[in-house]
C-alpha positions in Angstrom: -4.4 -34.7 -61.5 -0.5 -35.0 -62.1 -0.8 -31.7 -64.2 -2.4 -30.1 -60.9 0.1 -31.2 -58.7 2.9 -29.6 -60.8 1.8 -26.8 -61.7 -1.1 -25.5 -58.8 1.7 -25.0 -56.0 3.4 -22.8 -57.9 0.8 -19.7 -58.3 1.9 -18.5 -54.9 4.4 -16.3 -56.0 6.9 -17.7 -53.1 6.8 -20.9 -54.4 7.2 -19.4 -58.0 10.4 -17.9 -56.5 11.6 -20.9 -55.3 11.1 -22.9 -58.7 12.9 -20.7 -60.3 15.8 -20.7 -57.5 15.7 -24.3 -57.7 15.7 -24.5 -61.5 19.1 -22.6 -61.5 20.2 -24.2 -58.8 19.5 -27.7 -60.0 21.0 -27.3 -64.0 24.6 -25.3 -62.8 24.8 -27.5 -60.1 24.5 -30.3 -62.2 26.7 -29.2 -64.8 29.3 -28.7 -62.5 28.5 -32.3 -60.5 29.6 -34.2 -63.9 32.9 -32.4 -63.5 33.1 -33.3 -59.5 31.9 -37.4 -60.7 34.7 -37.2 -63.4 37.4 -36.0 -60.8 36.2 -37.9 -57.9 36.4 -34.6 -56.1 32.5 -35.6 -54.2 34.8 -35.1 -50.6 36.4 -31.9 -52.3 33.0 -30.5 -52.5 31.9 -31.8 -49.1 34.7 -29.8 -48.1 33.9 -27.1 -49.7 30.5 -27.1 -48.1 31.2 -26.8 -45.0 34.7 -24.2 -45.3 32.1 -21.8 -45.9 30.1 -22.0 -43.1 32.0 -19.2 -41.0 31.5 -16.9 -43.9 28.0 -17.6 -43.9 27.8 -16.7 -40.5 30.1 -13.8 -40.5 27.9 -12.3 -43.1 24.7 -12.5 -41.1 26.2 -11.2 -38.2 27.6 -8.5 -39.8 24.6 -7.4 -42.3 22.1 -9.9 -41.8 20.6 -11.7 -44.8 22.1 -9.7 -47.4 25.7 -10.5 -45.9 25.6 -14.3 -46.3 26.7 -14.6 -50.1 29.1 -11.7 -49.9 30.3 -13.5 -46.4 30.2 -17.0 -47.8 32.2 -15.8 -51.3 35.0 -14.7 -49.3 35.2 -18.2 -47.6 34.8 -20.0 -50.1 37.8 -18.3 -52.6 40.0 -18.5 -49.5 39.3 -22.3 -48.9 39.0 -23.1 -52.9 43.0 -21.7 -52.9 43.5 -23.2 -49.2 42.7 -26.8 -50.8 44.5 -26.5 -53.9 47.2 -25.4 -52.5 47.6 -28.0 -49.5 46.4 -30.7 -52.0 49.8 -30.1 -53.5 51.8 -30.9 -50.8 53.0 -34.4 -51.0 53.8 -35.1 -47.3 50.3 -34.8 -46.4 47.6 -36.5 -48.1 44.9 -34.9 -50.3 42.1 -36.1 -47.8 43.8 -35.4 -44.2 44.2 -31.5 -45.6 40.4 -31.3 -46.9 39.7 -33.1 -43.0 41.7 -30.7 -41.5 40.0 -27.5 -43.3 36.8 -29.0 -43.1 36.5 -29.8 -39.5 38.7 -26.6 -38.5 36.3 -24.0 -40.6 32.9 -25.5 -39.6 33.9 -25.6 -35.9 34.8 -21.8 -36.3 31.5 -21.3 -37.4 30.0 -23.5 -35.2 31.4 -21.0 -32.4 30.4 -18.1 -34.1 26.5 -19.1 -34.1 26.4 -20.6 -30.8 27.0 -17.1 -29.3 23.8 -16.0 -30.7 20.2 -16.1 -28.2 19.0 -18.1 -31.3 21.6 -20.6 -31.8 19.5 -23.4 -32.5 16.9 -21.9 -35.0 20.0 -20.0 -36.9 22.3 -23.2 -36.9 19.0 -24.9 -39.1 18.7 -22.2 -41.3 22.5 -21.7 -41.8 22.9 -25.4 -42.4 19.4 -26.8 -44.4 18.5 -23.3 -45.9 15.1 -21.2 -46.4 14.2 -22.0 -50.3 10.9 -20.7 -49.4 12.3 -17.0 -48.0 14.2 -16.7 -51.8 13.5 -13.1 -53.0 14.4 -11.5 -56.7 17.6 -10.4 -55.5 18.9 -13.8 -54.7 17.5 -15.4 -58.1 19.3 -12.3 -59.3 22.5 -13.4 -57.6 22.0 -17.0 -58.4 21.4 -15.9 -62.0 24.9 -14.1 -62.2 26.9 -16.6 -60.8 25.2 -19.5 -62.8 26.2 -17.7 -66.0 29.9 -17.0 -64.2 30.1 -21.1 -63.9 29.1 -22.0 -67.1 30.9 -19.5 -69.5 34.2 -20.5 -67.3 33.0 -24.2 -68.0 32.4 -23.3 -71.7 35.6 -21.3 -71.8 37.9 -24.1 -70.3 35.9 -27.3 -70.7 38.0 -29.2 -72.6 41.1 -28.4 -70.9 39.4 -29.6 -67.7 38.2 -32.4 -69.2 41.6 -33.5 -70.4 43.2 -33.1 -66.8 40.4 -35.0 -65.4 40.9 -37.9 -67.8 44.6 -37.8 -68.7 46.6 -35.2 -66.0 50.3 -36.0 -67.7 48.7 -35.1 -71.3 47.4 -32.3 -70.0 50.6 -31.0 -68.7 52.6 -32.3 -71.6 50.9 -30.2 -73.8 51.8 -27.5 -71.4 48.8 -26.4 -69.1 49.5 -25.7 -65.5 47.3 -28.6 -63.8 47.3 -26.5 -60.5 45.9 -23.4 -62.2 43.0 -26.1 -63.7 42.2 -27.6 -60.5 42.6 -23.7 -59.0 39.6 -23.1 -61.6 37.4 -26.2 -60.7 37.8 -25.8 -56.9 36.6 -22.4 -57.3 33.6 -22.8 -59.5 32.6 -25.6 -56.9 32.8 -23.2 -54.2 30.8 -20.4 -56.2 27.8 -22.9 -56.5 28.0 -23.7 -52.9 27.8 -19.4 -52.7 25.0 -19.7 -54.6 23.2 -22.4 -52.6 24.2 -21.5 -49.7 20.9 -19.2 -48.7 18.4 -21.4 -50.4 19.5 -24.9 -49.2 22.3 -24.5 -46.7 25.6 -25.7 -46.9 24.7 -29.3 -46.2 21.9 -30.3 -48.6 24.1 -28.4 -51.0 26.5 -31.6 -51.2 23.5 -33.4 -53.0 23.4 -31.0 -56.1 27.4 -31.2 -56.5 27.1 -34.9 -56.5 23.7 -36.6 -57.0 23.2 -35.2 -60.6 26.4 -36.0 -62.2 26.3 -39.5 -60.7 22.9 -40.3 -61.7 23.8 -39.3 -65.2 27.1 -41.4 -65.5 25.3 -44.2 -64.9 22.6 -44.2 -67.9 25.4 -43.3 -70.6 29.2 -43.4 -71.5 28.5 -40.3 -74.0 29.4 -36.8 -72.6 26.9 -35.0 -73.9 24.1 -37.7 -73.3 25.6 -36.9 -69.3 25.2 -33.3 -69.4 22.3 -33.7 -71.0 21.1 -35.8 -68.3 22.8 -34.5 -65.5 20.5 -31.0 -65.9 17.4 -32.6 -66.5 17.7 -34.8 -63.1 18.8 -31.3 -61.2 16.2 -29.3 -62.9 13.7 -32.4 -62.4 14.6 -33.4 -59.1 14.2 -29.2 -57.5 10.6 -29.2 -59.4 9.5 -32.7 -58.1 11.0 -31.8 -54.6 9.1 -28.5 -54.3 5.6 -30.0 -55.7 5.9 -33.1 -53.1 6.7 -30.4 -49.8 3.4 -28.1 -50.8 1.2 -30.7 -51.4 2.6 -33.1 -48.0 2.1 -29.6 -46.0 -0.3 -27.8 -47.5 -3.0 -30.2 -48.5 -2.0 -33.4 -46.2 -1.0 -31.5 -43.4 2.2 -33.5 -43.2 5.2 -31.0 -42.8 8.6 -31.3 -45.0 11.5 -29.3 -45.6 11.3 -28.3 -48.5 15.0 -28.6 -49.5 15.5 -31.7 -47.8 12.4 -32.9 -49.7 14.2 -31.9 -53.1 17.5 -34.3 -51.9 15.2 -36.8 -51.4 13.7 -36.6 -54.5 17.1 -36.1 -56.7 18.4 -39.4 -54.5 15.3 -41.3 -55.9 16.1 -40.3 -59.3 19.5 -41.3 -59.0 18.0 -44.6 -57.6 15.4 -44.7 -61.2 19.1 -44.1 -62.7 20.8 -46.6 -61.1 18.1 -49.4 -62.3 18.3 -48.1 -65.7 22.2 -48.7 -65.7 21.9 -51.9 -64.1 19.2 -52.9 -66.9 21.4 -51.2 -69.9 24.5 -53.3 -68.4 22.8 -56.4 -69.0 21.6 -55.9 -71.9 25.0 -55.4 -73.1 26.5 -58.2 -71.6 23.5 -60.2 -73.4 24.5 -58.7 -76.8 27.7 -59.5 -76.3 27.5 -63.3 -75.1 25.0 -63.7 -78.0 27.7 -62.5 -80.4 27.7 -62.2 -84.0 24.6 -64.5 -85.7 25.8 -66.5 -88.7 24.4 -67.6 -91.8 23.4 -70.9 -92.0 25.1 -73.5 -94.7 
């Protein structure tokens, strides 16, 4: 029965699309999401999220579908530098410049949709995504950037590591910390270009966040967080897609399909959070136990 419900939707060759969109999806989001947890960036990507909106729609207007990533990359380089840049500047505060972007961008785009006959049906798809529409040229696309985000990550993962745990060290041993965060604010954004047509730049926010979160809370051990972090995205898309079919298909009960797969990667971070709270314990009962003796 359970093998049936995972695997059965997933003959349609739509829905075989969309696994494998949300496979991608799920383990570079992740990836990246330990590095957003371990910088407390989760508003930076929020951000980020919603600069790209006006691209998004720019692109659409300009050459429909196949204009939203090209429209959405050139937002989301010009915000990535945009927020690095103002996140520098000391008389203003890191979150009022990300406020100020974030609000100023979305309401651009905001503008820019409302003009259409077909505002409100757009404005849905531009904000929650089509996961189900996903052709081979956006898994293609997905594909190229994934492998863009994780050779930079495999590249300059330690040195972003070091600046998120230690920023003077890092710049003692002489790396530009501006140039680092330059990097990470930019392989955020290209996931968010990547997501944007599947799940829409709002539901996006979940994979840049959720995964890397979860993950931090079962283990200490970088690795074991990676590790964990792509198996709850991966898991989470799967689950997420399985649930929608069989709700709409076979219950008649109609869900979004990538708001179901949010839903699903918040309950695993949920199963996460229990097994934390239960690991925790444990170790607070090993260490009031202490060391056992050896009787006289």
């Amino acid at each position: 029965m359970l093998v049936r419900l995972l695997l059965d939707p997933f003959e349609s060759p739509f829905m075989a699309r969309a696994l494998v969109e949300a496979l991608l999806l799920g383990v570079v989001g992740a990836v990246v999401s330990v590095f957003v947890v371990l910088r407390r960036l989760s508003f930076v990507s929020d951000a980020l999220t919603h600069t790209v909106f006006p691209g998004v729609v720019l692109g659409y207007l300009v050459a429909q579908t196949d204009g939203i990533v090209w429209g959405a990359l050139a937002f989301a380089v010009l915000s990535a530098v945009l927020l690095t840049a103002l996140s520098r500047n000391v008389r203003v505060t890191e979150d009022a410049s990300m406020a100020i972007l974030l609000t100023g961008f979305f309401a651009v785009g905001v503008i820019l949709v409302s003009r259409r006959p077909s505002y409100t049906a757009d404005l849905t798809a531009f904000l929650f995504g089509r996961i189900l529409t996903v052709d081979r040229q956006q898994i293609v696309i997905t594909s190229v950037i994934g492998v863009v985000v994780l050779g930079t990550l495999a590249v300059l993962g330690k040195e972003l590591l070091l600046r998120a745990f230690d920023p003077a060290a890092a710049a003692a041993l002489g790396y530009r910390v501006f140039v680092l965060d330059l990097v990470l604010n930019l392989i955020v954004a290209l996931v968010v270009v990547a997501a944007v047509r599947a799940v829409g730049t709002v539901l996006v926010i979940a994979l840049l966040i959720v995964p890397g979160a979860a993950a931090r809370l079962v283990s200490d051990r970088l690795a074991v967080i990676f590790a964990v972090a792509a198996g709850i995205g991966a898991l989470g898309g799967w689950l997420g897609l399985a649930a929608s079919y069989e709700a709409s298909v076979n219950h008649g009960l109609r869900l979004a399909s990538g708001a179901t797969v949010v839903l699903v990667l918040v309950a695993l971070y949920a199963v996460a959070a229990a097994a934390g709270a239960v690991r925790a314990s444990t170790g607070r009962v090993r260490r009031d136990a202490g060391p056992v003796g050896v009787g006289a």
